[in-house]
N, C-alpha and C positions, 0 to 999 in steps of 0.2 A: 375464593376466586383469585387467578390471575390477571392481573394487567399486563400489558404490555403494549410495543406500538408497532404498528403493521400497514402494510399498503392494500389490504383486502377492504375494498371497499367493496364488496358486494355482500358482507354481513347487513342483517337487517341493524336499525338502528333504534339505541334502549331506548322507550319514550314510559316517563312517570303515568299510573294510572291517574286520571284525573274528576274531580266532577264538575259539572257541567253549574258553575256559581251563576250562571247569569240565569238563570231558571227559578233563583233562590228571590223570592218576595222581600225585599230589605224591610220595607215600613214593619212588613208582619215582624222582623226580627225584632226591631228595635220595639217591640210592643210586647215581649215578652222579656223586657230585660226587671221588670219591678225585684226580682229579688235578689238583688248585688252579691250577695255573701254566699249563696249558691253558683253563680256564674265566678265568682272569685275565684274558688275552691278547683270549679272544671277545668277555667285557664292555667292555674297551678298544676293541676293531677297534668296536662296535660305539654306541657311546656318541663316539667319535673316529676320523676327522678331523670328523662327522656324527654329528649326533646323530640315529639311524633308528628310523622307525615301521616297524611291523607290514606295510606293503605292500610295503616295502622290504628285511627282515630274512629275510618269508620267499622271498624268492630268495638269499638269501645261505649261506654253507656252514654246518654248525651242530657242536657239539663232538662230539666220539665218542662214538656210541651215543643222540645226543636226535634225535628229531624238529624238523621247523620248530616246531609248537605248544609244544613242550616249552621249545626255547631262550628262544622267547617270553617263556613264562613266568616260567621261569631269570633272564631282563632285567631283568623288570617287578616281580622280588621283590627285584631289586638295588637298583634304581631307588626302589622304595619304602623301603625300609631308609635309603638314603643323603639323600633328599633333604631339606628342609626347606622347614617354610612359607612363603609371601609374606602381604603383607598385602591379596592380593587376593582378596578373598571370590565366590565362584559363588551365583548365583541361587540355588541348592539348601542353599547354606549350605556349603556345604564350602570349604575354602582353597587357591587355586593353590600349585603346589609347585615347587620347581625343583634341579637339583643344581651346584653350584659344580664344573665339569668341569675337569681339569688344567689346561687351557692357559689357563684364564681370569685365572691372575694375571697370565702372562706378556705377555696379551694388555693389561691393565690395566695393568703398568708402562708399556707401550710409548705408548701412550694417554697417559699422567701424562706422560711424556720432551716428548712433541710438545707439551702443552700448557704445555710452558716454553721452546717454538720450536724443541727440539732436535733434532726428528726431521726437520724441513724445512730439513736441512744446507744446499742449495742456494741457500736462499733469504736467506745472508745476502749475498751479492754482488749484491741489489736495495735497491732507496732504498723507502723507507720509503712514495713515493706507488705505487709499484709493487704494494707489499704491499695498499696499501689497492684497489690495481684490482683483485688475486685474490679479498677481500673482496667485490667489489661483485659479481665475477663470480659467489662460490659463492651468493651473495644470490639471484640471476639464473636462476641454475642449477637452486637447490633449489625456488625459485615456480615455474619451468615442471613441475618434475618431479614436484613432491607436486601439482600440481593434475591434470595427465595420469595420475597415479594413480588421481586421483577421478572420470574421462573427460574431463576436458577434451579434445575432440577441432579439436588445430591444433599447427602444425609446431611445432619451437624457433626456428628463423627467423625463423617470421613473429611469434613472442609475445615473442621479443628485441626486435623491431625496431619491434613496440608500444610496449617503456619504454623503449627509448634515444632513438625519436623523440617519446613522451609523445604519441602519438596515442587519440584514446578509444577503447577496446574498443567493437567491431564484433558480439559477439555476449557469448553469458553464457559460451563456456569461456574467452574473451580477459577477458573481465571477473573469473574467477575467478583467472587467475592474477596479475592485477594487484591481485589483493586480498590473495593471496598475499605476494605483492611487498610492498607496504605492511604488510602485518603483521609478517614478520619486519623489517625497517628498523626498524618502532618495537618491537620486541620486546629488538632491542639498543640501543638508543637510549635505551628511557624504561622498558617493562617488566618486564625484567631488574630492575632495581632496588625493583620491588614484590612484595611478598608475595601467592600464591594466593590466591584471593577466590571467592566465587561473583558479584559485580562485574566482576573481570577475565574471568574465564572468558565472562562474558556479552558483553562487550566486544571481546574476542577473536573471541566468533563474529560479533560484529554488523560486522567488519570483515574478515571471510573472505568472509562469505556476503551484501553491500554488491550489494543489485540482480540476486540471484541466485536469492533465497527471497521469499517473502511477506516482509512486513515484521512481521507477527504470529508469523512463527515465530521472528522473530532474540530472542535476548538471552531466551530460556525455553526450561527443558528440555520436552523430548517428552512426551503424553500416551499413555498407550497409544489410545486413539481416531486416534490420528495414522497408525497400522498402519504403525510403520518394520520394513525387516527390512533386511538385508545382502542381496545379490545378486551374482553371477558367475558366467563361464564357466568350468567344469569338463571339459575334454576337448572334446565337440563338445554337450554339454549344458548346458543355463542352470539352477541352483540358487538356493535359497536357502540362502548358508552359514549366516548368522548369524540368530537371534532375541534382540535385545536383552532385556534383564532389565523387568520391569514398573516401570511408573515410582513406585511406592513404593522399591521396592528400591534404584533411583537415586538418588530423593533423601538414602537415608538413607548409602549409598556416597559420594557423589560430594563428603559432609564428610569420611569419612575421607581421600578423594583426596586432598584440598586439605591437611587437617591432615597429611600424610606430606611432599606438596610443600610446605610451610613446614617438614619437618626440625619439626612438632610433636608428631608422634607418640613412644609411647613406644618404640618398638626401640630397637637401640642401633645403632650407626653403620654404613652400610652403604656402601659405594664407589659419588659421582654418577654412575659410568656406568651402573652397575647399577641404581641406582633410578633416573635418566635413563630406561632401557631398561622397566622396570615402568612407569614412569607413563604410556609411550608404550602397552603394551600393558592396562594399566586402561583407560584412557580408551578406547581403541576397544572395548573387552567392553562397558564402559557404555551407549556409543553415547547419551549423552544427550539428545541435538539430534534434530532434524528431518532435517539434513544440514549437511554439511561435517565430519562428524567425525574424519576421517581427516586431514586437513588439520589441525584443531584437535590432535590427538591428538603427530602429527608436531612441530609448533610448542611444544608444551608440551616436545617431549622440548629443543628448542634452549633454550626459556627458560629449565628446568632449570640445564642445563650452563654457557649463558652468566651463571646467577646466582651459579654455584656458580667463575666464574673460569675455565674451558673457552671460553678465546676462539679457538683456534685452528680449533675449528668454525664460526667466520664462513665457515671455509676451504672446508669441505667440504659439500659437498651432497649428505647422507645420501641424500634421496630416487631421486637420477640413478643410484645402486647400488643398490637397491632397486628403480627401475623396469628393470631389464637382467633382474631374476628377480621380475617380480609373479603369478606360478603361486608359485612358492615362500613369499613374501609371505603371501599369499591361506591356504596349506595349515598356515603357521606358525602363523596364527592358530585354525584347523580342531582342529590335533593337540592346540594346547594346551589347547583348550576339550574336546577328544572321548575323550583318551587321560587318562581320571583326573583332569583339571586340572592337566598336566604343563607346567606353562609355558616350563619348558626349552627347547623344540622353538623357544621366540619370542624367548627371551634368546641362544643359539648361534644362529639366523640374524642377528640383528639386529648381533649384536657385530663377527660376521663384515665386515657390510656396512660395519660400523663402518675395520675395518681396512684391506677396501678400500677403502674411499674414502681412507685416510688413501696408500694405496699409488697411486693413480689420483692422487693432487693433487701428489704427488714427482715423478711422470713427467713429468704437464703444468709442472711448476713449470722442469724439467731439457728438456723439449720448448724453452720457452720461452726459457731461459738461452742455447742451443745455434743460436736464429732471431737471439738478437742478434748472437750471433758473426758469424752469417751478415750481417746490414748490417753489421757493423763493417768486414768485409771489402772491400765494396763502395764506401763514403764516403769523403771525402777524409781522413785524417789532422788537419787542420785543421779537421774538423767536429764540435763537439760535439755530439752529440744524447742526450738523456735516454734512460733504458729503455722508458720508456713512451711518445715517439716512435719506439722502433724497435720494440715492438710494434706500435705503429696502421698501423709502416712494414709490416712481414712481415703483417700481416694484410690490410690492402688488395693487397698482391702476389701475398696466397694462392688470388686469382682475378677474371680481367677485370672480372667484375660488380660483386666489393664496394667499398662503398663509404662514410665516414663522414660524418657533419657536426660541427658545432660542438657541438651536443646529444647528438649518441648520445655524443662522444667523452669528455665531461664529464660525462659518466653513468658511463661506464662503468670510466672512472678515478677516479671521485668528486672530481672538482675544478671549479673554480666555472666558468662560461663564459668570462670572462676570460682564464684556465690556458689553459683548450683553444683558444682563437680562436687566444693566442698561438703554441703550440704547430704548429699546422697552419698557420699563417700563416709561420712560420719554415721548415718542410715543404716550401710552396710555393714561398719564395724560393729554394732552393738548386734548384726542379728535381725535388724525387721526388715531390710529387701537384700535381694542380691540382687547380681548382674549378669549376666551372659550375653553373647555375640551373638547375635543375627547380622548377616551381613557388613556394614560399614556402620553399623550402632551396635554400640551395647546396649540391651534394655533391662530396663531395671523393674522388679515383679516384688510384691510382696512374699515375706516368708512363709513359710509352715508355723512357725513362731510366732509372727504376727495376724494371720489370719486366726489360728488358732483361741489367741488371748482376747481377739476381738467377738469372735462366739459365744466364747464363753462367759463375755461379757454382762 
Protein backbone atom coordinates (compact mmCIF):
# COMPACT_ATOMS: atom_id res chain seq x y z
CA UNK A 1 0.00 0.00 0.00
CA UNK A 2 0.68 3.54 -0.83
CA UNK A 3 0.33 6.44 1.20
CA UNK A 4 0.10 9.58 0.41
CA UNK A 5 -1.68 13.01 0.94
CA UNK A 6 -4.71 14.23 -0.88
CA UNK A 7 -7.68 16.64 -0.84
CA UNK A 8 -10.28 13.71 -1.53
CA UNK A 9 -12.14 13.69 1.04
CA UNK A 10 -15.01 11.87 -0.19
CA UNK A 11 -12.94 8.43 0.43
CA UNK A 12 -14.57 6.49 3.00
CA UNK A 13 -12.63 6.52 6.10
CA UNK A 14 -10.43 3.31 7.54
CA UNK A 15 -12.24 2.51 10.92
CA UNK A 16 -10.27 -0.69 13.13
CA UNK A 17 -12.64 -3.66 13.35
CA UNK A 18 -13.68 -3.66 16.94
CA UNK A 19 -15.48 -5.66 19.62
CA UNK A 20 -17.93 -4.49 21.44
CA UNK A 21 -15.79 -4.80 25.35
CA UNK A 22 -18.53 -3.34 27.27
CA UNK A 23 -20.86 -6.44 26.65
CA UNK A 24 -17.77 -8.43 28.31
CA UNK A 25 -18.85 -9.63 32.07
CA UNK A 26 -15.66 -8.18 34.10
CA UNK A 27 -16.33 -9.95 37.57
CA UNK A 28 -16.85 -13.36 35.34
CA UNK A 29 -13.30 -12.44 34.01
CA UNK A 30 -11.53 -11.78 36.88
CA UNK A 31 -13.13 -15.31 38.28
CA UNK A 32 -11.45 -17.26 35.91
CA UNK A 33 -7.91 -15.97 36.29
CA UNK A 34 -6.89 -19.00 39.18
CA UNK A 35 -4.26 -20.24 36.86
CA UNK A 36 -1.57 -17.38 36.51
CA UNK A 37 1.05 -19.49 34.55
CA UNK A 38 -1.49 -20.27 31.83
CA UNK A 39 -2.74 -16.67 31.31
CA UNK A 40 1.21 -15.81 31.64
CA UNK A 41 2.04 -17.85 28.74
CA UNK A 42 -1.30 -16.23 26.54
CA UNK A 43 -0.22 -12.61 27.39
CA UNK A 44 3.30 -13.53 26.20
CA UNK A 45 2.29 -15.67 22.85
CA UNK A 46 0.44 -12.73 22.30
CA UNK A 47 2.13 -9.50 22.88
CA UNK A 48 5.39 -11.78 21.28
CA UNK A 49 7.09 -12.74 18.66
CA UNK A 50 4.07 -9.80 17.44
CA UNK A 51 2.57 -7.61 18.85
CA UNK A 52 -1.50 -8.48 17.85
CA UNK A 53 -4.48 -6.53 17.37
CA UNK A 54 -7.93 -7.38 17.73
CA UNK A 55 -8.44 -8.83 14.05
CA UNK A 56 -5.70 -11.04 14.57
CA UNK A 57 -6.06 -12.29 18.33
CA UNK A 58 -9.56 -13.18 17.51
CA UNK A 59 -8.57 -16.05 15.30
CA UNK A 60 -6.11 -17.11 17.69
CA UNK A 61 -6.73 -19.93 20.64
CA UNK A 62 -7.87 -18.13 23.77
CA UNK A 63 -7.18 -19.64 27.71
CA UNK A 64 -9.50 -22.01 29.26
CA UNK A 65 -13.01 -21.09 29.71
CA UNK A 66 -12.64 -17.08 27.91
CA UNK A 67 -14.29 -16.21 25.00
CA UNK A 68 -12.41 -14.48 21.88
CA UNK A 69 -13.96 -10.98 23.47
CA UNK A 70 -13.11 -11.84 26.80
CA UNK A 71 -9.18 -12.65 26.06
CA UNK A 72 -9.40 -9.41 24.37
CA UNK A 73 -10.13 -7.75 27.06
CA UNK A 74 -8.06 -9.88 29.51
CA UNK A 75 -4.92 -8.22 26.90
CA UNK A 76 -6.12 -4.77 26.87
CA UNK A 77 -6.32 -4.54 30.74
CA UNK A 78 -2.59 -5.97 30.69
CA UNK A 79 -1.63 -3.66 28.17
CA UNK A 80 -2.94 -0.80 30.11
CA UNK A 81 -1.71 -1.55 33.49
CA UNK A 82 1.93 -2.01 32.04
CA UNK A 83 2.47 0.48 29.67
CA UNK A 84 3.66 3.94 29.95
CA UNK A 85 3.26 7.39 28.48
CA UNK A 86 5.29 8.89 25.35
CA UNK A 87 5.45 12.46 24.93
CA UNK A 88 3.21 12.18 21.99
CA UNK A 89 0.12 13.78 22.61
CA UNK A 90 -3.33 12.91 20.43
CA UNK A 91 -5.52 15.56 18.88
CA UNK A 92 -7.93 14.63 21.71
CA UNK A 93 -5.40 15.31 24.38
CA UNK A 94 -4.62 12.05 25.44
CA UNK A 95 -0.97 10.66 25.29
CA UNK A 96 0.35 7.74 23.12
CA UNK A 97 1.51 4.84 25.23
CA UNK A 98 3.69 2.06 24.71
CA UNK A 99 4.99 -1.04 26.47
CA UNK A 100 8.78 -1.71 26.81
CA UNK A 101 8.28 -5.65 25.42
CA UNK A 102 11.00 -8.34 26.53
CA UNK A 103 13.01 -8.52 23.73
CA UNK A 104 13.50 -4.87 23.42
CA UNK A 105 16.71 -4.71 25.36
CA UNK A 106 18.10 -7.40 23.75
CA UNK A 107 17.26 -5.95 20.51
CA UNK A 108 18.87 -2.58 21.69
CA UNK A 109 22.29 -4.13 22.77
CA UNK A 110 22.57 -5.72 19.48
CA UNK A 111 21.98 -2.23 17.82
CA UNK A 112 24.64 -0.49 20.42
CA UNK A 113 27.36 -3.76 19.32
CA UNK A 114 26.86 -2.69 15.57
CA UNK A 115 27.27 0.78 16.11
CA UNK A 116 30.78 0.28 17.31
CA UNK A 117 31.33 -1.85 13.86
CA UNK A 118 30.97 -5.05 15.90
CA UNK A 119 28.10 -6.65 14.43
CA UNK A 120 29.47 -6.17 10.67
CA UNK A 121 32.32 -8.96 11.70
CA UNK A 122 32.70 -9.41 7.87
CA UNK A 123 33.45 -6.18 7.06
CA UNK A 124 36.79 -5.79 8.60
CA UNK A 125 38.52 -7.71 5.71
CA UNK A 126 37.56 -4.47 3.48
CA UNK A 127 39.54 -1.20 2.95
CA UNK A 128 38.19 1.51 4.18
CA UNK A 129 37.10 2.92 0.43
CA UNK A 130 35.12 -0.13 0.27
CA UNK A 131 33.22 0.71 3.30
CA UNK A 132 32.57 4.19 2.11
CA UNK A 133 30.81 2.41 -1.28
CA UNK A 134 28.28 0.46 1.14
CA UNK A 135 27.76 3.83 2.55
CA UNK A 136 27.00 5.35 -0.70
CA UNK A 137 25.13 2.37 -1.57
CA UNK A 138 22.57 2.43 1.67
CA UNK A 139 22.38 6.32 0.62
CA UNK A 140 21.09 5.01 -2.73
CA UNK A 141 19.10 2.51 -1.36
CA UNK A 142 17.23 4.34 1.26
CA UNK A 143 16.35 7.63 -1.55
CA UNK A 144 14.82 5.19 -3.91
CA UNK A 145 12.96 3.33 -1.27
CA UNK A 146 11.51 6.06 1.13
CA UNK A 147 10.41 7.92 -2.05
CA UNK A 148 8.57 4.64 -3.66
CA UNK A 149 6.95 4.66 -0.37
CA UNK A 150 5.54 8.03 -0.95
CA UNK A 151 4.53 6.60 -4.86
CA UNK A 152 7.15 7.53 -6.57
CA UNK A 153 6.22 5.41 -9.43
CA UNK A 154 9.86 4.05 -11.39
CA UNK A 155 12.15 1.08 -11.17
CA UNK A 156 15.50 1.06 -8.87
CA UNK A 157 17.40 0.77 -12.09
CA UNK A 158 16.30 3.37 -13.78
CA UNK A 159 16.39 5.88 -10.54
CA UNK A 160 20.15 4.41 -9.85
CA UNK A 161 21.11 5.07 -13.13
CA UNK A 162 19.70 8.71 -12.86
CA UNK A 163 22.42 9.60 -9.90
CA UNK A 164 25.23 7.60 -10.95
CA UNK A 165 24.93 9.18 -14.51
CA UNK A 166 23.67 12.78 -12.86
CA UNK A 167 21.15 12.75 -15.60
CA UNK A 168 18.15 15.46 -14.68
CA UNK A 169 15.01 13.83 -13.56
CA UNK A 170 12.60 13.08 -16.36
CA UNK A 171 9.51 13.28 -14.32
CA UNK A 172 8.41 14.48 -10.57
CA UNK A 173 8.83 10.69 -9.03
CA UNK A 174 12.56 10.79 -10.48
CA UNK A 175 12.89 14.23 -9.13
CA UNK A 176 11.61 13.22 -5.77
CA UNK A 177 14.01 10.71 -5.31
CA UNK A 178 16.92 12.71 -6.14
CA UNK A 179 15.84 15.00 -3.65
CA UNK A 180 15.86 12.32 -1.52
CA UNK A 181 19.12 11.71 -2.37
CA UNK A 182 20.47 15.07 -1.76
CA UNK A 183 18.92 15.48 1.53
CA UNK A 184 20.20 12.60 3.37
CA UNK A 185 24.13 13.31 1.75
CA UNK A 186 23.68 16.68 3.57
CA UNK A 187 21.89 15.37 6.56
CA UNK A 188 25.17 13.52 7.22
CA UNK A 189 27.48 15.94 6.03
CA UNK A 190 26.27 19.31 7.58
CA UNK A 191 22.79 18.60 9.49
CA UNK A 192 23.60 16.07 11.78
CA UNK A 193 25.60 18.60 13.33
CA UNK A 194 22.69 21.23 13.91
CA UNK A 195 20.13 21.43 16.44
CA UNK A 196 16.12 20.90 15.48
CA UNK A 197 14.74 24.25 14.38
CA UNK A 198 11.63 24.98 12.86
CA UNK A 199 14.41 26.56 10.15
CA UNK A 200 15.66 23.15 9.65
CA UNK A 201 12.68 21.37 9.49
CA UNK A 202 11.52 23.96 6.87
CA UNK A 203 14.76 23.50 5.00
CA UNK A 204 14.50 19.94 5.06
CA UNK A 205 11.32 20.05 3.32
CA UNK A 206 12.09 22.83 0.79
CA UNK A 207 14.76 20.07 -0.37
CA UNK A 208 12.59 16.99 -0.45
CA UNK A 209 9.86 18.51 -2.14
CA UNK A 210 12.57 20.88 -4.87
CA UNK A 211 10.11 21.12 -8.00
CA UNK A 212 7.53 18.67 -6.79
CA UNK A 213 5.03 21.06 -4.82
CA UNK A 214 4.10 24.57 -5.41
CA UNK A 215 6.72 26.61 -4.23
CA UNK A 216 4.18 28.34 -1.74
CA UNK A 217 3.70 25.20 -0.03
CA UNK A 218 7.49 24.42 0.76
CA UNK A 219 9.00 25.66 3.90
CA UNK A 220 5.21 26.41 5.86
CA UNK A 221 3.22 23.99 7.73
CA UNK A 222 -0.25 23.09 6.45
CA UNK A 223 -3.45 25.10 6.87
CA UNK A 224 -6.28 23.28 7.46
CA UNK A 225 -7.86 24.98 4.18
CA UNK A 226 -5.17 22.87 2.41
CA UNK A 227 -7.75 19.54 3.17
CA UNK A 228 -4.59 17.12 3.71
CA UNK A 229 -5.60 13.69 4.62
CA UNK A 230 -3.64 10.37 4.45
CA UNK A 231 -4.70 8.04 1.70
CA UNK A 232 -4.28 4.15 0.82
CA UNK A 233 -5.18 1.05 -0.46
CA UNK A 234 -6.86 -1.28 2.11
CA UNK A 235 -7.54 -4.73 0.62
CA UNK A 236 -9.22 -4.12 -2.79
CA UNK A 237 -10.48 -0.59 -1.26
CA UNK A 238 -9.19 2.94 -1.36
CA UNK A 239 -9.42 4.74 2.30
CA UNK A 240 -8.67 7.50 4.07
CA UNK A 241 -6.37 6.18 6.88
CA UNK A 242 -5.33 9.27 8.45
CA UNK A 243 -6.91 12.83 9.50
CA UNK A 244 -4.14 15.00 10.51
CA UNK A 245 -4.50 17.00 13.66
CA UNK A 246 -5.92 20.82 12.94
CA UNK A 247 -3.20 23.12 12.46
CA UNK A 248 -3.42 24.89 15.80
CA UNK A 249 -2.73 21.59 17.38
CA UNK A 250 0.45 21.45 15.19
CA UNK A 251 1.76 24.38 15.68
CA UNK A 252 1.74 24.11 19.23
CA UNK A 253 3.10 20.17 19.02
CA UNK A 254 5.50 20.47 16.48
CA UNK A 255 7.76 22.82 19.44
CA UNK A 256 7.51 20.04 21.67
CA UNK A 257 8.74 17.84 18.64
CA UNK A 258 11.59 19.84 18.29
CA UNK A 259 12.40 20.45 21.99
CA UNK A 260 12.39 16.39 22.62
CA UNK A 261 14.60 16.16 19.25
CA UNK A 262 17.22 18.64 20.82
CA UNK A 263 17.29 16.04 24.16
CA UNK A 264 15.55 19.60 25.66
CA UNK A 265 12.73 18.25 27.11
CA UNK A 266 12.26 17.41 30.63
CA UNK A 267 12.11 13.36 30.61
CA UNK A 268 14.79 11.68 31.77
CA UNK A 269 16.87 9.70 29.31
CA UNK A 270 15.39 7.49 27.11
CA UNK A 271 17.64 5.01 24.50
CA UNK A 272 18.25 7.15 20.62
CA UNK A 273 16.63 4.22 19.16
CA UNK A 274 13.63 4.62 20.86
CA UNK A 275 13.22 8.09 20.62
CA UNK A 276 14.80 7.76 16.91
CA UNK A 277 11.71 5.39 16.47
CA UNK A 278 8.93 8.08 18.25
CA UNK A 279 10.17 11.01 16.34
CA UNK A 280 9.73 8.94 13.15
CA UNK A 281 6.17 8.10 14.33
CA UNK A 282 5.23 12.01 15.82
CA UNK A 283 6.16 13.52 12.78
CA UNK A 284 3.84 11.39 10.45
CA UNK A 285 0.72 11.76 13.14
CA UNK A 286 1.50 15.65 12.73
CA UNK A 287 1.73 15.36 9.18
CA UNK A 288 2.51 19.12 9.00
CA UNK A 289 3.31 19.80 5.56
CA UNK A 290 1.37 19.82 2.52
CA UNK A 291 3.24 16.68 1.39
CA UNK A 292 6.41 14.81 1.73
CA UNK A 293 5.92 14.15 5.09
CA UNK A 294 6.68 10.72 5.12
CA UNK A 295 9.98 11.21 3.56
CA UNK A 296 10.62 14.07 6.01
CA UNK A 297 9.46 11.98 9.01
CA UNK A 298 11.87 8.89 7.83
CA UNK A 299 14.91 11.55 7.45
CA UNK A 300 14.49 12.98 10.91
CA UNK A 301 14.59 9.42 12.21
CA UNK A 302 18.51 9.20 10.33
CA UNK A 303 19.34 12.65 11.53
CA UNK A 304 18.50 11.68 15.02
CA UNK A 305 20.61 8.72 15.20
CA UNK A 306 23.51 10.09 13.02
CA UNK A 307 23.63 13.09 15.76
CA UNK A 308 23.47 10.97 18.39
CA UNK A 309 26.76 8.90 16.90
CA UNK A 310 24.71 5.78 15.04
CA UNK A 311 26.81 6.01 12.04
CA UNK A 312 26.46 2.63 11.15
CA UNK A 313 23.10 3.54 9.58
CA UNK A 314 24.77 5.40 6.71
CA UNK A 315 24.72 1.30 6.30
CA UNK A 316 21.39 0.47 6.32
CA UNK A 317 18.41 1.41 4.40
CA UNK A 318 15.55 1.29 6.79
CA UNK A 319 13.25 2.17 4.11
CA UNK A 320 14.00 -0.94 1.51
CA UNK A 321 12.69 -3.19 4.78
CA UNK A 322 9.91 -1.33 5.37
CA UNK A 323 8.95 -1.29 1.64
CA UNK A 324 9.03 -5.37 1.44
CA UNK A 325 5.82 -4.83 4.06
CA UNK A 326 4.08 -1.35 3.36
CA UNK A 327 0.48 -2.95 4.31
CA UNK A 328 2.12 -3.50 7.56
CA UNK A 329 3.76 -0.10 7.50
CA UNK A 330 0.29 1.56 6.62
CA UNK A 331 -1.74 -0.56 9.64
CA UNK A 332 1.26 0.14 12.16
CA UNK A 333 0.40 3.44 11.95
CA UNK A 334 -3.79 2.59 12.00
CA UNK A 335 -3.37 0.46 15.37
CA UNK A 336 -1.47 2.84 16.98
CA UNK A 337 -3.68 5.81 16.45
CA UNK A 338 -7.12 3.44 16.56
CA UNK A 339 -6.44 0.93 19.42
CA UNK A 340 -6.21 3.52 22.57
CA UNK A 341 -3.17 5.51 21.36
CA UNK A 342 -1.06 2.23 21.68
CA UNK A 343 1.95 3.23 19.92
CA UNK A 344 3.53 -0.03 20.47
CA UNK A 345 2.10 -1.62 17.53
CA UNK A 346 4.71 1.37 15.64
CA UNK A 347 7.71 0.93 17.88
CA UNK A 348 7.67 -3.45 17.49
CA UNK A 349 7.39 -3.06 13.73
CA UNK A 350 9.71 -0.35 13.26
CA UNK A 351 12.50 -1.90 15.57
CA UNK A 352 11.89 -5.18 13.85
CA UNK A 353 12.69 -3.59 10.48
CA UNK A 354 15.39 -2.07 12.33
CA UNK A 355 17.09 -5.46 12.85
CA UNK A 356 16.44 -6.69 9.64
CA UNK A 357 17.93 -4.43 7.92
CA UNK A 358 20.78 -4.81 10.13
CA UNK A 359 20.56 -8.85 9.26
CA UNK A 360 20.09 -7.99 5.24
CA UNK A 361 23.43 -5.68 5.22
CA UNK A 362 25.61 -8.85 6.75
CA UNK A 363 24.49 -11.07 4.00
CA UNK A 364 24.98 -8.47 1.24
CA UNK A 365 28.24 -7.46 3.17
CA UNK A 366 29.24 -11.81 3.10
CA UNK A 367 27.43 -12.01 -0.59
CA UNK A 368 29.99 -9.60 -1.57
CA UNK A 369 33.17 -10.74 0.39
CA UNK A 370 32.54 -14.41 -1.34
CA UNK A 371 32.17 -12.39 -5.35
CA UNK A 372 35.78 -11.35 -4.69
CA UNK A 373 37.00 -14.66 -3.78
CA UNK A 374 35.38 -15.47 -6.96
CA UNK A 375 37.87 -12.92 -9.13
CA UNK A 376 40.60 -13.62 -7.02
CA UNK A 377 40.19 -17.00 -8.55
CA UNK A 378 40.18 -16.04 -11.87
CA UNK A 379 43.26 -13.19 -12.16
CA UNK A 380 46.59 -13.75 -12.38
CA UNK A 381 48.48 -14.08 -9.05
CA UNK A 382 50.56 -11.12 -10.11
CA UNK A 383 47.45 -8.85 -10.32
CA UNK A 384 46.67 -6.66 -7.86
CA UNK A 385 43.40 -5.36 -7.84
CA UNK A 386 41.54 -3.34 -5.24
CA UNK A 387 38.07 -4.59 -3.65
CA UNK A 388 36.31 -2.16 -5.20
CA UNK A 389 37.70 -3.25 -8.73
CA UNK A 390 36.61 -6.62 -8.10
CA UNK A 391 33.26 -5.40 -7.24
CA UNK A 392 32.80 -3.11 -10.50
CA UNK A 393 34.56 -6.65 -11.68
CA UNK A 394 31.49 -9.15 -10.41
CA UNK A 395 29.06 -6.60 -11.14
CA UNK A 396 29.52 -5.92 -14.82
CA UNK A 397 29.88 -9.89 -15.22
CA UNK A 398 26.55 -10.24 -13.34
CA UNK A 399 24.88 -9.67 -16.87
CA UNK A 400 25.62 -8.95 -20.71
CA UNK A 401 23.95 -5.52 -20.49
CA UNK A 402 25.60 -3.97 -17.46
CA UNK A 403 27.46 -1.63 -17.78
CA UNK A 404 29.68 1.32 -15.96
CA UNK A 405 31.33 4.75 -16.72
CA UNK A 406 33.56 6.87 -15.16
CA UNK A 407 30.65 8.78 -13.25
CA UNK A 408 28.43 6.21 -12.08
CA UNK A 409 31.67 4.32 -10.76
CA UNK A 410 32.80 7.47 -8.83
CA UNK A 411 29.54 7.83 -7.35
CA UNK A 412 28.96 5.02 -6.31
CA UNK A 413 32.29 4.25 -4.57
CA UNK A 414 32.45 7.97 -3.44
CA UNK A 415 35.81 8.74 -5.04
CA UNK A 416 36.71 11.57 -6.99
CA UNK A 417 36.84 10.92 -11.13
CA UNK A 418 40.31 10.82 -11.15
CA UNK A 419 40.04 7.37 -8.53
CA UNK A 420 37.61 5.85 -10.87
CA UNK A 421 39.09 6.83 -14.54
CA UNK A 422 42.20 5.17 -12.96
CA UNK A 423 40.64 2.30 -11.75
CA UNK A 424 38.74 1.17 -15.04
CA UNK A 425 41.67 2.30 -17.02
CA UNK A 426 43.74 -0.22 -15.13
CA UNK A 427 40.59 -2.81 -15.68
CA UNK A 428 40.83 -2.29 -19.33
CA UNK A 429 44.67 -2.84 -19.57
CA UNK A 430 44.80 -6.37 -18.33
CA UNK A 431 41.79 -7.42 -20.43
CA UNK A 432 38.51 -7.76 -18.16
CA UNK A 433 36.35 -4.63 -19.68
CA UNK A 434 36.65 -2.45 -22.41
CA UNK A 435 35.09 0.66 -23.29
CA UNK A 436 33.13 2.11 -26.20
CA UNK A 437 31.13 5.37 -26.98
CA UNK A 438 27.71 5.72 -26.78
CA UNK A 439 27.00 9.08 -27.20
CA UNK A 440 28.80 11.66 -24.65
CA UNK A 441 29.86 8.44 -22.31
CA UNK A 442 32.07 5.81 -22.93
CA UNK A 443 30.68 2.67 -21.22
CA UNK A 444 32.55 0.34 -19.93
CA UNK A 445 31.18 -3.78 -20.43
CA UNK A 446 32.82 -6.71 -19.13
CA UNK A 447 35.10 -8.90 -21.61
CA UNK A 448 34.68 -12.07 -23.33
CA UNK A 449 37.74 -12.76 -21.01
CA UNK A 450 36.06 -12.01 -18.12
CA UNK A 451 32.71 -13.33 -18.54
CA UNK A 452 34.16 -16.32 -19.78
CA UNK A 453 36.70 -17.06 -16.64
CA UNK A 454 33.90 -16.32 -14.44
CA UNK A 455 31.67 -19.40 -16.04
CA UNK A 456 33.81 -21.37 -15.86
CA UNK A 457 34.37 -20.85 -12.61
Amino acid sequence: MTDMTSKNLTLPYFKLDKPDLKRVDRGKIFGKTENIAELAQFLQRRNEPQYLYWDEVKHKETPHGFTSEEAWFFIKQFRTIVSRDTPIKSEKGDYFKWIRLSYVDEFLHKIDVSSGGQVFTSMDVLSDSNKQKFISRGILEEAIASSQLEGAHTTRQAAKKMIVEKREPRNKDEQMILNNYNTIFKIDEVYKNQPLSKELLFELHRMLTEKTIKREEQGRLRKNSDGIVVQGQIGSQEYITHIPPAEKFVKEEIEKLIDYANDADDNKFLHPIIKAIFLHFWFGYLHPFTDGNGRLARSLFYWYLLRKNYWTFMYLPISLTIKKAPIQYAMAYIYSEQDAYDATYFFDFHIRKIMQALNDFNEYVVRKISENKEIDKIISTNLYLTDRQKHLLHYLASDSNTHTTVTSHAILSSISRQTAAKDIKELEKVGLVLGEREGKYIKYRATKKLLEALSGN
